[in-house]
PLY file of the C-alpha trace (Angstrom):
ply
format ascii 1.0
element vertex 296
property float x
property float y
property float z
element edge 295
property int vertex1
property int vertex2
end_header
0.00 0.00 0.00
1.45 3.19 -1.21
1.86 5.47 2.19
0.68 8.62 0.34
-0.89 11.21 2.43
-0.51 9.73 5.92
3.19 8.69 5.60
3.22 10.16 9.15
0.71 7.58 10.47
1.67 4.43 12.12
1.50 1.34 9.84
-0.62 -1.09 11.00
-0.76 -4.61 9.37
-4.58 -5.96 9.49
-3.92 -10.23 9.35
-7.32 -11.72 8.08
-6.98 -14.94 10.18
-9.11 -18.09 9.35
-10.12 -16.91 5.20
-13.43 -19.15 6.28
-14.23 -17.21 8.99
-15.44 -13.06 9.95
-12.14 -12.33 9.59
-11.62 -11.02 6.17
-14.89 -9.28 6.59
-14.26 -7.44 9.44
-10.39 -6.41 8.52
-11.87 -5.34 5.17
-14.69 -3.28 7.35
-12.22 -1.78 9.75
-9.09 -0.79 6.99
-12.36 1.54 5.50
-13.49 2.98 9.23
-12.64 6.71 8.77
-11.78 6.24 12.76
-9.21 3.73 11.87
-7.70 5.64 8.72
-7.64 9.12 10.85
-5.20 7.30 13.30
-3.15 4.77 10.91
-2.69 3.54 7.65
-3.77 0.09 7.41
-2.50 -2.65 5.59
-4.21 -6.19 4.66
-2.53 -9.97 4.98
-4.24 -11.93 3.34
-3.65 -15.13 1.57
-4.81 -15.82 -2.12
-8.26 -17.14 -2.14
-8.78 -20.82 -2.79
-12.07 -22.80 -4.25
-10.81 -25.39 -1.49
-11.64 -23.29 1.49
-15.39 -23.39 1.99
-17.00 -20.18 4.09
-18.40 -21.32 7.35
-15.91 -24.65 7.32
-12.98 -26.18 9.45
-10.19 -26.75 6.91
-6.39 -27.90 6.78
-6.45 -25.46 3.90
-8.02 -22.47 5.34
-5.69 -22.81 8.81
-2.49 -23.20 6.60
-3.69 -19.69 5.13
-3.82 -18.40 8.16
-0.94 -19.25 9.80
1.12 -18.36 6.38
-0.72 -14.89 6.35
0.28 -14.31 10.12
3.91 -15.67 9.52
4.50 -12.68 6.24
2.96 -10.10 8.90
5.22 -11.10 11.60
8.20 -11.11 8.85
7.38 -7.42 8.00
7.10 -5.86 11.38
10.14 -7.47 12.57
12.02 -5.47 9.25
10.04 -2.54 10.39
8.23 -2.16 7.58
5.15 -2.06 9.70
5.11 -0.60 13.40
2.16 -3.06 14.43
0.03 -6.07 14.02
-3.95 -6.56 14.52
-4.93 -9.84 13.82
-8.73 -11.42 12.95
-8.77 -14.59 14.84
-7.98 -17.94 13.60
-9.40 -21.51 14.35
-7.40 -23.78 16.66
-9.00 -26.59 14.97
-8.11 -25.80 11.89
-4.42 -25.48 12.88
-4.66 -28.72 14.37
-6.07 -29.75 10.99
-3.13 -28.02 8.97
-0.30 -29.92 11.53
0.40 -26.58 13.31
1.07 -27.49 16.87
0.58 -24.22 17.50
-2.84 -23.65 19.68
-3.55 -19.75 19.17
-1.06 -16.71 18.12
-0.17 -16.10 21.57
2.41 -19.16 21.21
2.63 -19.01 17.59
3.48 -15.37 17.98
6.30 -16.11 21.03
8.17 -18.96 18.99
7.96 -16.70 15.39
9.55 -13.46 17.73
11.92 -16.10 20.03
10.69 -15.16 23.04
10.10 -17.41 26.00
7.93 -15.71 28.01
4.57 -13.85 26.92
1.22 -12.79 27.98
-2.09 -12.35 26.98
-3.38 -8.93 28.22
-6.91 -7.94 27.96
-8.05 -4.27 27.92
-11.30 -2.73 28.24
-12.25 0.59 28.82
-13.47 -0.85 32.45
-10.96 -3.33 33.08
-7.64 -5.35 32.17
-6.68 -8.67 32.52
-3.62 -10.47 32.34
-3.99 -14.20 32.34
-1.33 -16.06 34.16
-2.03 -19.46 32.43
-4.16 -19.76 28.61
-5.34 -22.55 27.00
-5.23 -25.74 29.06
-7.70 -27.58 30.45
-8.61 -26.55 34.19
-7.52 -29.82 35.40
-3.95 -28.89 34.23
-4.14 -25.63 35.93
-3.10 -25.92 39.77
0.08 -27.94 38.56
1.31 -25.53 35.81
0.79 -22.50 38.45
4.05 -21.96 40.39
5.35 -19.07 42.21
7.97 -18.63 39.90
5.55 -18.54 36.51
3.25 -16.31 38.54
5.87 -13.84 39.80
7.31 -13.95 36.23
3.90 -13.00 34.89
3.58 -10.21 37.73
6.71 -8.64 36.57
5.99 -8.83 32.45
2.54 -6.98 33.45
4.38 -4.25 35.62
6.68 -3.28 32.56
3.68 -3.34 29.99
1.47 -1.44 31.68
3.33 1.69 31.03
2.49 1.03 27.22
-1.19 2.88 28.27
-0.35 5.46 30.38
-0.37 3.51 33.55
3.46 4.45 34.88
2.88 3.02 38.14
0.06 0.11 38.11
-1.99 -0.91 40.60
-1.88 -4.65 40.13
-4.25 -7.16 41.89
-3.80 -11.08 41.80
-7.61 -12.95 41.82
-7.11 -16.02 43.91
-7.20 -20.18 42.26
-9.83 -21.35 44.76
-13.29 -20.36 46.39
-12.27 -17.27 48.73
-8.92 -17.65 47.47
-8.78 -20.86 49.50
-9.79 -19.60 52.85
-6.80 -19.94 54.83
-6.41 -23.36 53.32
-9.73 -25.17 54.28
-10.50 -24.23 50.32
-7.41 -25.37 49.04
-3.44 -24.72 49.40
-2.68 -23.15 46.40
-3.42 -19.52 47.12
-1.16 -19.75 50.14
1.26 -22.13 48.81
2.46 -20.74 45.29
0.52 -17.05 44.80
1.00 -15.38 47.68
4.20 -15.96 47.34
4.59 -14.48 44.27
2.98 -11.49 45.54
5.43 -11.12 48.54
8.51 -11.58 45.69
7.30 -8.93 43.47
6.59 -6.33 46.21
9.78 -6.91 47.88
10.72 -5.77 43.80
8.96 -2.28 43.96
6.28 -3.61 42.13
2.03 -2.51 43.94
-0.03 -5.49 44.17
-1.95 -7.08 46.19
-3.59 -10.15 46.86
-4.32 -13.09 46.44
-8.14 -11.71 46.69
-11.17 -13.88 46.14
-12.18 -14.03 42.43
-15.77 -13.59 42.57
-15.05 -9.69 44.06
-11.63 -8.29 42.66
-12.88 -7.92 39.19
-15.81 -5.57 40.79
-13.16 -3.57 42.56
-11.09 -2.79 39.75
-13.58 -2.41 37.67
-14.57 0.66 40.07
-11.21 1.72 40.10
-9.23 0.20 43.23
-7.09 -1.58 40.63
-5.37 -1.24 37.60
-5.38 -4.28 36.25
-6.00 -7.62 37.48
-3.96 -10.96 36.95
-6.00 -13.97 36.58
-5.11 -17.69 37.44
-6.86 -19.09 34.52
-8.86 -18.67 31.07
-12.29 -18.31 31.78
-11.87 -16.62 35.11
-10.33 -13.75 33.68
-12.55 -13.67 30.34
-15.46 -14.30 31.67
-15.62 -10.73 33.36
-13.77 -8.69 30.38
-16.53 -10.30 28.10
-18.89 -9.44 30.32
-18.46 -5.82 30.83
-16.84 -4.98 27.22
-17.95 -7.81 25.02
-16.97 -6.11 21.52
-14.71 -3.71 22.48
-12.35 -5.23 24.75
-8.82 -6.16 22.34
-6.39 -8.47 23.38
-2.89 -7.37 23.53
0.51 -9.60 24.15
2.97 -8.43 25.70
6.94 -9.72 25.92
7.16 -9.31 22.17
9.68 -7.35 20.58
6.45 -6.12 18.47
2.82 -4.75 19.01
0.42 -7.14 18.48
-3.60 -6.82 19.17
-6.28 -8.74 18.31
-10.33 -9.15 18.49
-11.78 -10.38 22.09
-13.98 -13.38 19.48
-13.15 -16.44 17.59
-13.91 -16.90 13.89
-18.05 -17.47 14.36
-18.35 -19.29 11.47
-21.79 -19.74 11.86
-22.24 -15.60 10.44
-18.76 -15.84 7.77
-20.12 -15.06 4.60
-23.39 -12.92 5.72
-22.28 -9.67 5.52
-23.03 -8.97 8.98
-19.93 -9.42 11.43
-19.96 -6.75 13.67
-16.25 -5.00 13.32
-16.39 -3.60 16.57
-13.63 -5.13 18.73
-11.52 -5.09 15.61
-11.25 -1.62 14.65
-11.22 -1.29 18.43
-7.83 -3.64 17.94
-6.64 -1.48 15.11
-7.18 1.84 16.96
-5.30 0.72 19.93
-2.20 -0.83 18.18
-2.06 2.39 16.26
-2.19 4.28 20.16
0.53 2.07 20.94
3.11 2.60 17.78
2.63 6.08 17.73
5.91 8.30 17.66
6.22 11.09 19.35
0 1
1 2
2 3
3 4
4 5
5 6
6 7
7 8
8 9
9 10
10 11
11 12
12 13
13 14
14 15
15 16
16 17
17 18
18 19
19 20
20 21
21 22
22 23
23 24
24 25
25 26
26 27
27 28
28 29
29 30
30 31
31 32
32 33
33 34
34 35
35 36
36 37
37 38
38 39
39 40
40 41
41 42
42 43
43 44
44 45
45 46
46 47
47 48
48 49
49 50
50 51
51 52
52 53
53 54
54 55
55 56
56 57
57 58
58 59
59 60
60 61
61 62
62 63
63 64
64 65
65 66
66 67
67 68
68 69
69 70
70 71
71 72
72 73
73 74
74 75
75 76
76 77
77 78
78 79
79 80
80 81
81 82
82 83
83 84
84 85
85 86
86 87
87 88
88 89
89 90
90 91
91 92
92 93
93 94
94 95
95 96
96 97
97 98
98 99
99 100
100 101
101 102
102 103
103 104
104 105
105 106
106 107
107 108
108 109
109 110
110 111
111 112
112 113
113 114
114 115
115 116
116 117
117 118
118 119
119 120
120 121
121 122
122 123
123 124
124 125
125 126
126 127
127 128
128 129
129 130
130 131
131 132
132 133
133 134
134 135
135 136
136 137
137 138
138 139
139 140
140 141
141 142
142 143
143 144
144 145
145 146
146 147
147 148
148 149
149 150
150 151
151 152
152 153
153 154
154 155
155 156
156 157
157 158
158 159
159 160
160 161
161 162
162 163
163 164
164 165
165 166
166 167
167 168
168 169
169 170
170 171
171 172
172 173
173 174
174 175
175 176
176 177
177 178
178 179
179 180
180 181
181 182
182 183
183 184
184 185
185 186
186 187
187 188
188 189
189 190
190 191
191 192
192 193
193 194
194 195
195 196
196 197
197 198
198 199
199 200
200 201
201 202
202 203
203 204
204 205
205 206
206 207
207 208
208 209
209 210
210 211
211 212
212 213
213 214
214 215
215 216
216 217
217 218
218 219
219 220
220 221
221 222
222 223
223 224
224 225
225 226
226 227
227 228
228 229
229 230
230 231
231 232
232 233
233 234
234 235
235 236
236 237
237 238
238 239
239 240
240 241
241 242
242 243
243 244
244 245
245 246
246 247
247 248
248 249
249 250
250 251
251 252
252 253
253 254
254 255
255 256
256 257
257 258
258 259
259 260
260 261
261 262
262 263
263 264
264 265
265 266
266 267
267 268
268 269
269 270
270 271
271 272
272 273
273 274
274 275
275 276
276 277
277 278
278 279
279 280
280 281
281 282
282 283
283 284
284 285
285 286
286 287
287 288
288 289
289 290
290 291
291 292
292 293
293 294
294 295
């Protein structure tokens, strides 16, 4: 795309994910937003099309597309040839389909940048989230969590935050079990391996608190007694972002060496093809990528 009139704008590459999903409908909608193009110029990955990649369908086909499309986009930002990535979302069984072991970008973006450790952040005008483990089963979850993943995860969100304004966070940790275990009648975990964590990274500089029972730190920083909240696991961490900003929240990873965002949805095949995929949450992505490159 020729950079014409807004060679001062931040380049933003717009990855279409899964071609038989919303995606290439809703990069296509946001890349014309006049919101989007006053703040960036936008620029479209996306694979050739393909009679073997059915709209609405699982495919090998259609998750090789997308994981080639999100491997040329990763390629040019590293050259700095764009200053960030948005990405539609892809299907994790369609990887799976493809042989990509790969089961979202979050991993697929660490291993393409070299990085060991990243993070899936979720912001929202009400809240942000920064999940500690992503997708494993719950079983899986009390043995992957250990004082040294959390604290490492504590310290990644401290030096992101800064990214959006927040120079000094206010971090809270939501505890594993019911009443973040209740002294240990609940379980061990919260006293065992989080807090922990939470007494390395203060003794670091670093404000948080907690562990806090889940079911009442998302309220309180929600209302402002937090900056952002780190989460033990998936759903307890999505399930309030979605619930308050459903649409407009954008996820953002952070320990890459580049900006990437993405939509808070999967591919909803069951609308690809319609016309009607709301764009929200991406040109919400877009927008705040674009925030994020910005020179001064």
């Amino acid at each position: 795309m020729a950079r014409g009139s807004t060679v001062s704008l931040p380049r933003v590459g717009l990855t279409a994910g899964d071609p038989a999903g919303i995606g290439p409908e809703i990069v296509a909608k946001a890349a014309a937003d006049p919101a989007v193009r006053a703040v960036c110029e936008p620029v479209i990955f996306a694979g050739p099309s393909s009679a073997a990649i059915r709209v609405g369908e699982v495919s090998a086909v259609a998750g090789q597309a997308a994981y080639d499309t999100i491997v040329t986009a990763v390629a040019a930002a590293r050259r700095g040839e764009i200053d960030a990535i948005a990405t539609a979302p892809i299907n994790k069984l369609a990887f799976s389909q493809a042989g990509l072991h790969w089961k979202g970008h979050t991993d697929l973006l660490a291993h393409l940048c070299g990085v060991a450790h990243v993070a899936m952040l979720f912001h929202a005008p009400q809240l942000k989230v920064v999940l500690i483990t992503v997708h494993v089963p719950l079983r899986e979850v009390a043995t992957l969590l250990t004082p040294e993943l959390v604290a490492k995860t504590i310290r990644l969100t401290a030096a992101s935050l800064p990214q959006f304004g927040l120079a000094n966070p206010r971090l809270a940790l939501a505890g594993l079990n019911p009443h973040a275990g209740e002294s240990g009648l609940l379980g061990l975990e919260d006293g065992a391996v989080l807090a922990p964590a939470v007494a390395a990274a203060r003794a670091e500089g670093i404000d948080i608190a907690g562990p806090f029972p889940a079911d009442t730190v998302f309220v309180r920083a929600s209302r402002g007694e937090f900056d952002c909240v780190l989460a033990c696991y998936h759903d307890q961490g999505l399930i309030p972002v979605k619930l308050l900003a459903f649409g407009q929240a954008v996820n953002v990873t952070i320990g890459l060496p580049i900006i990437r965002t993405s939509v808070d949805h999967g591919t909803a095949f069951d609308i690809a093809g319609k016309g009607v995929a709301d764009a929200g949450s991406m040109i919400a992505a877009v927008k705040l990528a674009a925030q994020m490159a910005r020179k001064p």
